[in-house]
C-alpha positions in Angstrom: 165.7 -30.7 -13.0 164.5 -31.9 -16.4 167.5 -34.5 -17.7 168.9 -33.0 -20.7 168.4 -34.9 -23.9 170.1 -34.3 -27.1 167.3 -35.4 -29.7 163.9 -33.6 -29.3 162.3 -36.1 -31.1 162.5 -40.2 -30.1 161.1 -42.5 -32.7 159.1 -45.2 -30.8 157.3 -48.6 -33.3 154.5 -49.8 -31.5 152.8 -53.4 -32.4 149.2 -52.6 -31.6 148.2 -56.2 -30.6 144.6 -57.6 -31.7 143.8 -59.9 -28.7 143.3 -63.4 -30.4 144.4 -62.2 -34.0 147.8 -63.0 -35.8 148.1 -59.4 -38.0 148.8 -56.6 -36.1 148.5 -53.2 -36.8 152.2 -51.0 -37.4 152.0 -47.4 -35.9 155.0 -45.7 -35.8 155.2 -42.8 -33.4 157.4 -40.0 -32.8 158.0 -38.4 -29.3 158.4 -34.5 -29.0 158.9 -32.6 -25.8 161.3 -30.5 -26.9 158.4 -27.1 -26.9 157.3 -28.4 -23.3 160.8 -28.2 -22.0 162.0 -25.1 -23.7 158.9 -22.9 -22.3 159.2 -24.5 -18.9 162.7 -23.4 -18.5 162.2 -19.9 -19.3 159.5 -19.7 -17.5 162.1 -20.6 -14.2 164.1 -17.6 -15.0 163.4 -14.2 -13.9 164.8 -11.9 -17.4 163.4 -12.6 -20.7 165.8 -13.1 -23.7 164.0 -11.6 -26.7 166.1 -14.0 -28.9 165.5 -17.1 -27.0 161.9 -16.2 -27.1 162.0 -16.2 -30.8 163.5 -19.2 -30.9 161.0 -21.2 -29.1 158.1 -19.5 -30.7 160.0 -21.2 -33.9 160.2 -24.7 -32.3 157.8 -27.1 -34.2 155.1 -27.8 -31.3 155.4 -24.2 -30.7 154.3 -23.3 -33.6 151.1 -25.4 -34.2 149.9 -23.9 -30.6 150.5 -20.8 -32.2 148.1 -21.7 -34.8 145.8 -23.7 -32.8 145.2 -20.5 -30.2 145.2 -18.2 -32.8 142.5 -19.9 -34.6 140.3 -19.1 -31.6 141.4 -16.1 -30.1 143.4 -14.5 -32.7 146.1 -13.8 -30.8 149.5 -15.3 -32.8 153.3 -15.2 -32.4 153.6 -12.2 -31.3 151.5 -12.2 -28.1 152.9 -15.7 -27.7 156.0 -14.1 -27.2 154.9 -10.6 -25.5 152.8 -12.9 -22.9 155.7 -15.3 -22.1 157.7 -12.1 -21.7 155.7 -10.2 -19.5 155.0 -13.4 -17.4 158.7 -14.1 -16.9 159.9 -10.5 -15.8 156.7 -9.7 -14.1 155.7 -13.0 -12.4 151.5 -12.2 -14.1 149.7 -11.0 -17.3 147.7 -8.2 -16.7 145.4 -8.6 -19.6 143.8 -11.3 -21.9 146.3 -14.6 -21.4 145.6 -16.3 -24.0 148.2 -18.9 -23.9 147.3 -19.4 -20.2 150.7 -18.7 -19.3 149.7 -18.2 -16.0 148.1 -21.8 -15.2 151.4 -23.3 -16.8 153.8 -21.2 -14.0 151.4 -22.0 -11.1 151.8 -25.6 -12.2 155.1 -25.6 -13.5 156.4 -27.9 -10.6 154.0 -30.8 -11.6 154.5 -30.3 -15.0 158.3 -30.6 -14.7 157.8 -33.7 -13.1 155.2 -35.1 -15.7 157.9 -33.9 -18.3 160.7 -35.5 -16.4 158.6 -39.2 -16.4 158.0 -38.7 -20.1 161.6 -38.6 -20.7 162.7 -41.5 -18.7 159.5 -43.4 -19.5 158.6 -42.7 -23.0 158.6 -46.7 -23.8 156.7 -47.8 -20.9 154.0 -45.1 -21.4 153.5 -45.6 -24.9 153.2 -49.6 -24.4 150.3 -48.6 -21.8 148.6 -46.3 -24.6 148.7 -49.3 -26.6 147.0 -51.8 -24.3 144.5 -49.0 -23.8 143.9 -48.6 -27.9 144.3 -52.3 -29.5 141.5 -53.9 -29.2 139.7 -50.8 -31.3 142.1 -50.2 -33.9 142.4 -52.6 -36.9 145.1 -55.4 -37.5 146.0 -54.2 -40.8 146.4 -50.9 -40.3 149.5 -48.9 -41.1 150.3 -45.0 -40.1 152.9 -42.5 -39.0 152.0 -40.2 -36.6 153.8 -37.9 -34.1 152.9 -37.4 -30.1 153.9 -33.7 -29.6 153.3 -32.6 -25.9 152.9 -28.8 -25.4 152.5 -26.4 -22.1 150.1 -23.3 -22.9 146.7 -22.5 -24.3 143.3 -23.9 -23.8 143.1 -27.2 -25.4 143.9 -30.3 -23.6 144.3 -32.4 -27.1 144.2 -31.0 -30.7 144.9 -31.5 -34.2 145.9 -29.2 -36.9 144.7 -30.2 -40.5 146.6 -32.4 -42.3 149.9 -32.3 -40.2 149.9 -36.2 -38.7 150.5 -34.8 -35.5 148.2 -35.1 -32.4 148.7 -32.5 -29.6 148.7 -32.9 -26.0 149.3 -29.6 -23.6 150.2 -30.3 -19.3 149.7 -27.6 -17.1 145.8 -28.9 -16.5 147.2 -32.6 -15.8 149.5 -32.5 -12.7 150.9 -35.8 -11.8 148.4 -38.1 -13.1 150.5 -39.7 -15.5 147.2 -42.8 -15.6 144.9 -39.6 -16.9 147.6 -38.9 -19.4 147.6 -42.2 -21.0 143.6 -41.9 -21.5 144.4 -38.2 -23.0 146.6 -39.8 -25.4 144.7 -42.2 -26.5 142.2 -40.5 -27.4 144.3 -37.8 -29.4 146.8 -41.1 -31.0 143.5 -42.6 -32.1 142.4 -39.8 -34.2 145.6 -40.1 -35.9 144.6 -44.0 -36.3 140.9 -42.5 -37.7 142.8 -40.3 -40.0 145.4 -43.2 -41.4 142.3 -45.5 -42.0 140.5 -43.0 -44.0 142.8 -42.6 -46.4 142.5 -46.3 -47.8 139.2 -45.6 -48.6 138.1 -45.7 -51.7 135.6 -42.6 -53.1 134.0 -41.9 -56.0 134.4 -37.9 -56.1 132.7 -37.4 -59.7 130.0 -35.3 -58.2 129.9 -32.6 -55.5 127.5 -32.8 -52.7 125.3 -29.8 -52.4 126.1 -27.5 -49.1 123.5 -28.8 -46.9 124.3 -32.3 -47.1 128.5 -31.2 -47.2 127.5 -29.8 -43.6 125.7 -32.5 -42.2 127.8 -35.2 -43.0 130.1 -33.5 -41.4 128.3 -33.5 -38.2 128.0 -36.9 -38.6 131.6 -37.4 -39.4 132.6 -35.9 -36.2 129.9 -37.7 -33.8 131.9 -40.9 -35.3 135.2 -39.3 -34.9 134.8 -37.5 -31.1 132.3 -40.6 -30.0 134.7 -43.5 -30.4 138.0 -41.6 -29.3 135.8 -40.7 -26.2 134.6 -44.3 -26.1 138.4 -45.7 -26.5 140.0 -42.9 -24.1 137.4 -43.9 -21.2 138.0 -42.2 -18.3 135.5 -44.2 -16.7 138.0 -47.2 -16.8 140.6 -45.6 -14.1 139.3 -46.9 -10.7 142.1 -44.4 -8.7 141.5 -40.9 -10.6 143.8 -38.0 -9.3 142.3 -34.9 -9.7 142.5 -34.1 -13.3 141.0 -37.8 -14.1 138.7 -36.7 -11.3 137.6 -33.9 -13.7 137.1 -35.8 -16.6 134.5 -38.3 -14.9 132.6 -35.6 -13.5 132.3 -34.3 -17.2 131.4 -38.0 -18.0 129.1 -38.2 -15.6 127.1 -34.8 -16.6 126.6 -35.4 -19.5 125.2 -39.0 -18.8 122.6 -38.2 -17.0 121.8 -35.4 -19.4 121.9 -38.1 -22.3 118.5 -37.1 -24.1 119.3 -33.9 -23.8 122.7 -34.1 -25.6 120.8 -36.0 -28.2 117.8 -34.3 -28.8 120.4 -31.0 -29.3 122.3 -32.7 -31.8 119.2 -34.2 -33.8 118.0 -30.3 -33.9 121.5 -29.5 -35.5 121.1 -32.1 -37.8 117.7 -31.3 -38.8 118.8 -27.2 -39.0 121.8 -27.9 -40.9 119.8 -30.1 -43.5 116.7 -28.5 -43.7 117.7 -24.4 -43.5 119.6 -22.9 -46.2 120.6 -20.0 -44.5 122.3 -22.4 -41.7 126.3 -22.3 -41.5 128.3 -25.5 -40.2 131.2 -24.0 -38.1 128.3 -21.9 -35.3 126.7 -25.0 -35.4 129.6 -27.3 -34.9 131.2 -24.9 -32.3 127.6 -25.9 -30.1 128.1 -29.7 -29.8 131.4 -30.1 -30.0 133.0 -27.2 -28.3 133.0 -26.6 -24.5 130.7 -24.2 -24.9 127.6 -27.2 -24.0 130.6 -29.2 -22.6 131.7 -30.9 -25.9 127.6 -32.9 -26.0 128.4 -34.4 -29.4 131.6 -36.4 -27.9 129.4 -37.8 -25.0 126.4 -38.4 -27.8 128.9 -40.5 -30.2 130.6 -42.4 -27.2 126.8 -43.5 -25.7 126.1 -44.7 -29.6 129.8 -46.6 -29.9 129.2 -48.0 -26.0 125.5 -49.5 -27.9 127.2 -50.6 -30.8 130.4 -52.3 -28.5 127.4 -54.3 -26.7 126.0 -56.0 -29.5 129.1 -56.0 -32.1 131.9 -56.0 -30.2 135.1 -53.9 -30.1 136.0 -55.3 -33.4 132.8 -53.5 -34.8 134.4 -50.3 -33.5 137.7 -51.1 -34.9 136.1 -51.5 -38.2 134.8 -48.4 -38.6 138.4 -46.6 -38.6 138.3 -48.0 -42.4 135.0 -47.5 -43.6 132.6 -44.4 -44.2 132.0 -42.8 -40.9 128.5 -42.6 -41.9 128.0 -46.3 -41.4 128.4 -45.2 -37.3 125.0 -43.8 -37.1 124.0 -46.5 -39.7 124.7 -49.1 -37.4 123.5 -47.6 -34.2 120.0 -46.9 -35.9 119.6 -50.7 -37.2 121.1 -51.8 -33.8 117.8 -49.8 -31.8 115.6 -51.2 -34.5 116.7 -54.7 -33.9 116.6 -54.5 -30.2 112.8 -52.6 -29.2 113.1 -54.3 -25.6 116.7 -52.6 -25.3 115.2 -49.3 -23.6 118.3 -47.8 -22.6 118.8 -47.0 -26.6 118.2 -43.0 -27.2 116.6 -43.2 -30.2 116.1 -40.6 -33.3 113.2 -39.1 -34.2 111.5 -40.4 -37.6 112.3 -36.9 -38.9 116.1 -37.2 -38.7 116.2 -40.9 -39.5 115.0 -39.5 -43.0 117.3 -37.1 -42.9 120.1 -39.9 -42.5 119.2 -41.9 -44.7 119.2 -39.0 -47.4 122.6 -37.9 -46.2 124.0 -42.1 -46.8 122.7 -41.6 -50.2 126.3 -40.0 -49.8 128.3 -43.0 -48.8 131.6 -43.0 -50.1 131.3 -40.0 -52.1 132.5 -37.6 -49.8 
């Protein structure tokens, strides 16, 4: 049994250390299971409680899965609730399970011991996050964020617009508590990416035309998936269980598919910028969607693995402040520099021009 707590929400500071640096950055995180647990105990029972169900349709992790899921599939509140219904009293869903219901009951034992380690551990785990991030985020740094874990739907990790809340759902994880930590790292350090562009500074007195609006934010997301990918290595764990197992595999795919992934995301680039007809979300949903197994994260992590080679982690950590544009501005100069460095996937002249039209940009946007 889950230990009962009487606050959903624990408020955890964490000192994100710099290694050999006297600053350090102040993240303050809050700790939510409170949607986990709720779900998972009705999910025990055998009659649904139409009440109950509204209730924990209303908690606050609850809802942004709601939103999250419905985004994709369309299916809201209501077949949030008529889904956890029918799977209580029925044991199944017949239909469309859009909330994947069914993957969170056939692994609600593993859950409910992930869940129960989260309770009792919340400290420790959050320390190891931090070992895993510091070195990547920078020492100045200040930002409030939330770590909300959910059971249901099809996202391992998400975000929902401005709320400064990452997202992390359980039923695909099991007991691999090591795999969690990488999960969350990677979801805490978009929160971090968030926080640190905000103290930009932008001039905003004119507005980009569409076409270079949509391909900066191409670019703004090969920086932003790249070096969470790059700072939530999977690659690092040297005992994976099977959900870690998964990830590598997906790491290892898509490396040895490298100039493949890249040549696929220069023709986005060069679509997006060139064709006035061409809309950003279909081309977005290609490259950093599972639909070609998220190639623009794998892409932007191979660039910030370059750019960790020759500038160091500190290099990465800078880049949380400034224009995500200088990413690919900095893996571009760092091929150039190095021509006997032939593991570098290199841009075509075409979309180097595009680039460099699209920087024109810098701190505008």
């Amino acid at each position: 049994m889950i230990k009962k707590i009487t606050l959903a929400i624990f408020t955890l500071f964490i000192l994100l250390f710099q290694a050999n640096a006297q600053q350090t950055a102040n993240i303050k995180v809050s700790f939510d299971i409170e949607s986990a647990q709720a779900v998972c105990k009705v999910l025990a029972l055998k009659k649904a409680d139409t009440l109950k169900l509204q209730q924990i349709s209303k908690l606050y992790g609850n809802t942004l899965l709601i939103k999250k899921v419905k985004g994709y599939s369309g299916a809201g509140e209501d077949v949030f609730k008529k889904t956890l219904k029918e799977i209580i009293e029925t044991g199944t869903i017949k239909d469309q399970d859009p909330y994947n219901w069914k993957q969170v009951k056939a692994n609600l034992p593993a859950i409910q011991k992930l869940l129960s380690y989260l309770t009792t551990n919340q400290e420790k785990f959050m320390r190891e996050v931090q070992v895993i991030i510091s070195n990547y985020t920078p020492t100045t740094l200040t930002a409030t964020t939330k770590a909300c874990f959910l059971v249901g739907g099809g996202s391992l990790g998400f975000t929902i617009g401005d709320d400064p809340t990452f997202n992390v759902a359980l039923q695909k994880i099991g007991d691999d508590v090591e795999g969690l930590k990488y999960l969350v790292a990677h979801e805490l350090y978009h929160n971090i990416q968030d926080a640190g562009q905000q103290t930009r500074t932008k001039s905003t007195t004119e507005k980009p035309p569409y076409n270079i609006k949509a391909s900066y934010a191409l670019l703004y997301n090969l920086w932003a998936e790249g070096t969470a990918n790059y700072v939530g290595d999977f690659e690092k764990i040297k005992a994976p269980k099977p959900f870690s197992v998964e990830q590598q595999v997906a790491f290892k795919k898509n490396s040895e598919r490298q100039y493949s992934n890249f040549y696929l995301l220069e023709t986005l680039i060069y679509r997006q910028y060139t064709d006035t007809t061409a809309r950003y979300q279909p081309l977005y949903d290609i490259v950093y969607s599972t639909a070609f197994d998220e190639a623009g994260y794998y892409v932007g992590y191979e660039m910030a693995k370059k750019i960790s080679q020759y500038d160091g982690n500190t290099a990465i950590a800078a880049l949380v402040t400034q224009d995500p544009m200088f990413f690919i501005q900095t893996y571009i100069s760092l091929y150039k520099s190095h021509p006997e460095d032939k593991s570098f996937r290199r841009f075509s002249a075409s979309v180097e021009a595009i680039i460099e039209k699209v920087l024109v940009w810098k701190d505008r946007i």
